[in-house]
C-alpha positions in Angstrom: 0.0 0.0 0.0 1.3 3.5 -1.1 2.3 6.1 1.6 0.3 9.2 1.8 2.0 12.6 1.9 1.8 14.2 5.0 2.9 17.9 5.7 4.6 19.2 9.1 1.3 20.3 10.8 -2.1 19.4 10.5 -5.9 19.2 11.7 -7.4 16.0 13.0 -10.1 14.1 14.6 -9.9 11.8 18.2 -13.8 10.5 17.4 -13.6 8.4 20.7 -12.0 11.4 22.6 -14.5 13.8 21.1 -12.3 16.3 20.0 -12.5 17.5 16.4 -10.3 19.6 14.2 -7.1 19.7 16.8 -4.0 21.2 15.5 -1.1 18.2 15.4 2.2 18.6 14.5 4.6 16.2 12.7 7.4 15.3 14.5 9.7 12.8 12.9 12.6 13.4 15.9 9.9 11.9 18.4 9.2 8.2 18.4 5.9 8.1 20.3 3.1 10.2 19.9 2.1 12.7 22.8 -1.3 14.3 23.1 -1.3 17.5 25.8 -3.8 16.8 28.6 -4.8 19.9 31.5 -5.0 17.0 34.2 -4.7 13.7 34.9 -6.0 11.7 38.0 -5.5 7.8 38.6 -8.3 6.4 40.7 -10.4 3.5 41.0 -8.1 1.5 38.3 -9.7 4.6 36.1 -7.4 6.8 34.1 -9.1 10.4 34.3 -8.1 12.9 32.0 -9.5 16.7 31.2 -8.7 17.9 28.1 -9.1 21.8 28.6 -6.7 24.7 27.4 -7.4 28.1 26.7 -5.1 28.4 24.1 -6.6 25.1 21.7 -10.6 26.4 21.7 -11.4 23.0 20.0 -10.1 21.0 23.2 -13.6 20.3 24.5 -13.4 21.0 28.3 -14.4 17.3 29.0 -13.1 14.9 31.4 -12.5 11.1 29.6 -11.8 8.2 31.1 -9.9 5.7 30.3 -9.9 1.5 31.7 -7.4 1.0 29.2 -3.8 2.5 29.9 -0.7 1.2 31.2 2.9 3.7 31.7 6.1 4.2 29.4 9.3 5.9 30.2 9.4 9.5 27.5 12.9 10.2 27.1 12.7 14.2 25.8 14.8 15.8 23.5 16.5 17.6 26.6 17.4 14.2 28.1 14.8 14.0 30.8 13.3 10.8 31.2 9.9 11.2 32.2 7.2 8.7 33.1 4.0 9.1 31.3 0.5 7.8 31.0 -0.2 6.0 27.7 -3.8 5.6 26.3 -5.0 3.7 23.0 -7.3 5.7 20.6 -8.2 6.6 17.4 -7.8 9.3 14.8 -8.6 10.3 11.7 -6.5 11.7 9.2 -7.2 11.8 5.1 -10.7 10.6 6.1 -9.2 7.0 7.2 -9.4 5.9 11.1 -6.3 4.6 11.8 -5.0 3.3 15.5 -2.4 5.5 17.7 -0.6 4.9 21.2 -0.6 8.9 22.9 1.3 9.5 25.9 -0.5 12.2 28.2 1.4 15.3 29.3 1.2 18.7 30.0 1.7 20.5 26.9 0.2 24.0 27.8 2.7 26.1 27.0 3.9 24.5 23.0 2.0 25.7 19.8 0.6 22.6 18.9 -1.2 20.1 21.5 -0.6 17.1 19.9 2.9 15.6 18.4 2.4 12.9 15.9 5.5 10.8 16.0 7.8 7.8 13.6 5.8 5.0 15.3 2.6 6.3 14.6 4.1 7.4 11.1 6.2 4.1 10.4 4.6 2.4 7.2 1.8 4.8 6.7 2.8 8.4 5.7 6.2 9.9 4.4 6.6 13.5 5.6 6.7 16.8 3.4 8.1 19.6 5.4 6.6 22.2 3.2 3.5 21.6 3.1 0.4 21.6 6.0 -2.9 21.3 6.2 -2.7 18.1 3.4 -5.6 15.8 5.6 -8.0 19.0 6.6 -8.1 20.1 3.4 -9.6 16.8 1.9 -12.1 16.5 5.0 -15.5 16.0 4.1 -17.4 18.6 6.0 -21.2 17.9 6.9 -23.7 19.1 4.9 -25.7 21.7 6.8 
């Protein structure tokens, strides 16, 4: 199966999460994929995260809750090795659903909420730095 073009930031949809149109970026220098989370509380073998931030208006305010979820160790560009949560959803891209491992953090203060990285990437999309926007311009928009 051919590889679809992808440009170095984008739009897309977490159906399961409920959140639509969120800016992603591509980041081929990260291996996993991180999605930027306001809080996170463990409780009850529950995984309770709210996805609110001012700065992402599409981020829909609501607390989800994970039973699925286990922990990885992040290593960071800096060289800090950080624990993280890590959730199994879906998202949509180039109207396809495809799969994706994100690790939860606190993102607040980068451009982009979400980082889409080489193992979500691996096999499926080769990267064109110069372009964005490649999946939310073909999305099919309701009819209204």
């Amino acid at each position: 199966m051919p590889k679809k073009t992808i440009g170095r930031i984008d739009k897309a949809d977490f159906p399961t999460l409920d959140l639509f149109d969120i800016d992603i970026k591509i980041d081929t220098g990260a291996y996993t994929s991180s999605m930027h989370c306001h809080k996170v509380v463990e409780e009850d073998n529950l995984l309770k995260c709210l996805f609110f931030d001012k700065e992402h208006p599409n981020y829909n305010k609501k607390i989800i809750v994970f039973k699925n979820y286990s922990t990885t160790k992040v290593k960071s560009s800096n060289g800090i090795v950080q624990s993280r949560y890590i959730v199994k959803t879906t998202i949509i891209l180039f109207e396809k659903k495809y799969k994706i491992d994100l690790t939860l953090s606190t993102r607040h203060e980068m451009k982009y909420p979400i980082l889409i990285g080489r193992k979500f990437l691996s096999k499926k999309f080769v990267v064109d730095i110069n372009l964005k926007d490649l999946s939310y311009g073909k999305k099919v928009l309701p009819k209204q």
